[in-house]
N, C-alpha and C positions, 0 to 999 in steps of 0.2 A: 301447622301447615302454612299459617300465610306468613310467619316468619321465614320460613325456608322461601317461599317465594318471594319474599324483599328481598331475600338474601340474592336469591337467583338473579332478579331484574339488578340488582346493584352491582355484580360480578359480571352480566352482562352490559353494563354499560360503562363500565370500567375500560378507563383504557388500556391499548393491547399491550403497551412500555411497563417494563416492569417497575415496580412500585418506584419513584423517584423519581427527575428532571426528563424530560424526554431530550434526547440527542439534541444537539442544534446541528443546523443546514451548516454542511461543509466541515463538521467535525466528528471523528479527527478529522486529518488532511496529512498528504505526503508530498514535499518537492524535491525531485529532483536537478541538480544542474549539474548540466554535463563540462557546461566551463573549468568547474571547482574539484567533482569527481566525488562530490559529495551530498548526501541526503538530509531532509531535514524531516522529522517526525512532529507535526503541527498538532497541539491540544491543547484545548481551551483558548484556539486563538494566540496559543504563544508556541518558542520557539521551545519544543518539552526535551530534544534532544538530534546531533547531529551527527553521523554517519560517514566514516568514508567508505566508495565504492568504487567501482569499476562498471568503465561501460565502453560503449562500442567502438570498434578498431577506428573508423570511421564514421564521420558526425551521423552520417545520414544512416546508419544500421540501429540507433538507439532511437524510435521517433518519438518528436515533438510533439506536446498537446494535454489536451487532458484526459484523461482516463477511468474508470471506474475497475477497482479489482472486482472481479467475477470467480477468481477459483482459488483454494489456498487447500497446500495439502503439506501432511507432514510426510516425513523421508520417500519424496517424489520419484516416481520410476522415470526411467533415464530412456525413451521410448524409442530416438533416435539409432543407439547403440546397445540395447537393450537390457542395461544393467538396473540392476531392482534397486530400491530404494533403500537407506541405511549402506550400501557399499561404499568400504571408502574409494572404490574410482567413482564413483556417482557426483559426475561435474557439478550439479544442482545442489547440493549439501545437503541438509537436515529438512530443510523448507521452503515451498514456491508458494509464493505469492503472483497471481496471473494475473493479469489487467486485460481489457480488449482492444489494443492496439490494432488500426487498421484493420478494423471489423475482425478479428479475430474471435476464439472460443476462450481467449483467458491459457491458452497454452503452448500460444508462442512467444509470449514475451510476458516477461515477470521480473518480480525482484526473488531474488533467491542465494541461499549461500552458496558454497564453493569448496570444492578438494585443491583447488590452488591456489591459496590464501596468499602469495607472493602477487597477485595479478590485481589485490585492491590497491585502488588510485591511480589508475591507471587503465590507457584506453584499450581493452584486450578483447570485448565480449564480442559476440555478433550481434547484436541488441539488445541483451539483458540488461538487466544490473544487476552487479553481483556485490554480496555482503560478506562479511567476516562470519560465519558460522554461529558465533555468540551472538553477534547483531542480529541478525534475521530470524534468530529464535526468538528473542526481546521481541522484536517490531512483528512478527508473529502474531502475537497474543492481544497486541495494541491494536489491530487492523480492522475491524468486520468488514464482512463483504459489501460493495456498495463505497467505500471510504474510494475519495476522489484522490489519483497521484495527478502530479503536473509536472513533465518535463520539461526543463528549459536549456536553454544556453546563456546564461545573463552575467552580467557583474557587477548585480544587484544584493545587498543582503536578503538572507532568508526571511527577516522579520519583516524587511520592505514589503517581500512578494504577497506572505500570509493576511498582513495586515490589507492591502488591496485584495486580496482574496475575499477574507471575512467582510469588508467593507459593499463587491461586488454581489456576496451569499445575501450579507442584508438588505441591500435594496432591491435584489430579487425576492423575495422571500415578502415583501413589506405591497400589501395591496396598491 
C-alpha cells in the first residue's frame, strides 16, 4: 500500500509533457511570405524545410501578422459550396489547417491543399494559402494546435526572420 501511494504522489507530480524535453516557446514555427509565394516550416529553431504556395489575388486578402492555428482537420468539408470532404472538387484538398486571423474561429483562413495544384506560386487565393496536396499532408503531422504562423511580405531570408523570432521567444520567456 504505501508503495502504490509513492507511486501515485510521483505520477502525480509528474509533469503533464510526455516523458522527454518539453516543447520550447515558439516551436515549431510557420512563416509565410507572400513576397516569395513561399512557406517555411521552422524546427528546432532552423530552417527544417520550404514550401511553395499560393496566396491572395490581392496583397490585402491574405492577412499580415501573427497567428496561432486553432483547428486542423483532415479531408475538410467544403461548407461554402457544400462538397464533403475527400471530393476531388473539394477546393480545400486532403487538409486545413485554420489559424485565427482577424479574430476569426480558425475557419476562415488556413493553410490547406488544393484540387488546383496549377495555382501554387502564385497570387490566386481569396486569403488562403494553399499547398500542394503532398505538402500539407507533411506539414500536417508537423503542426500542433497552438504552433505560431507569421505572415509577412519581406525580402528577407527565412532563417533571418526565424532566428529574430527565436531570439524575441527567448527574451520573452527569460524573467
Amino acid at each position: 500500500m504505501r508503495s502504490f501511494l509513492f507511486a501515485l504522489l510521483i505520477v502525480g507530480l509528474s509533469p503533464i509533457w510526455p516523458i522527454g524535453q518539453n516543447p520550447l516557446p515558439g516551436d515549431p514555427y510557420v512563416i509565410v511570405n507572400k513576397e516569395t509565394n513561399r512557406l517555411a516550416f521552422i524546427h528546432e529553431n532552423k530552417v527544417a524545410a520550404v514550401y511553395e504556395v499560393a496566396t491572395g489575388k490581392t496583397t490585402d486578402l491574405t492577412p499580415e501578422g501573427e497567428f496561432s492555428i486553432i483547428v486542423k482537420a483532415r479531408n475538410p468539408y467544403y461548407r461554402k459550396k457544400d462538397i464533403e470532404g475527400g471530393s476531388p472538387d473539394n477546393p480545400l484538398g486532403p487538409r486545413w489547417i485554420g489559424f485565427d486571423a482577424g479574430g476569426t474561429d480558425g475557419r476562415m483562413y488556413g493553410i490547406h491543399g488544393t484540387n488546383r495544384e496549377y495555382s501554387i506560386g502564385k497570387y490566386m487565393t481569396s486569403g488562403c494559402i494553399r499547398m500542394h496536396n503532398k505538402d500539407v499532408i507533411h506539414l500536417f503531422d508537423q503542426l500542433p494546435i497552438g504552433t505560431k504562423v507569421l505572415i509577412t511580405k519581406e525580402k528577407r531570408p527565412f532563417a533571418e526572420m526565424a532566428a529574430e523570432k527565436h531570439a524575441l521567444t527567448k527574451k520573452q520567456a527569460s524573467p
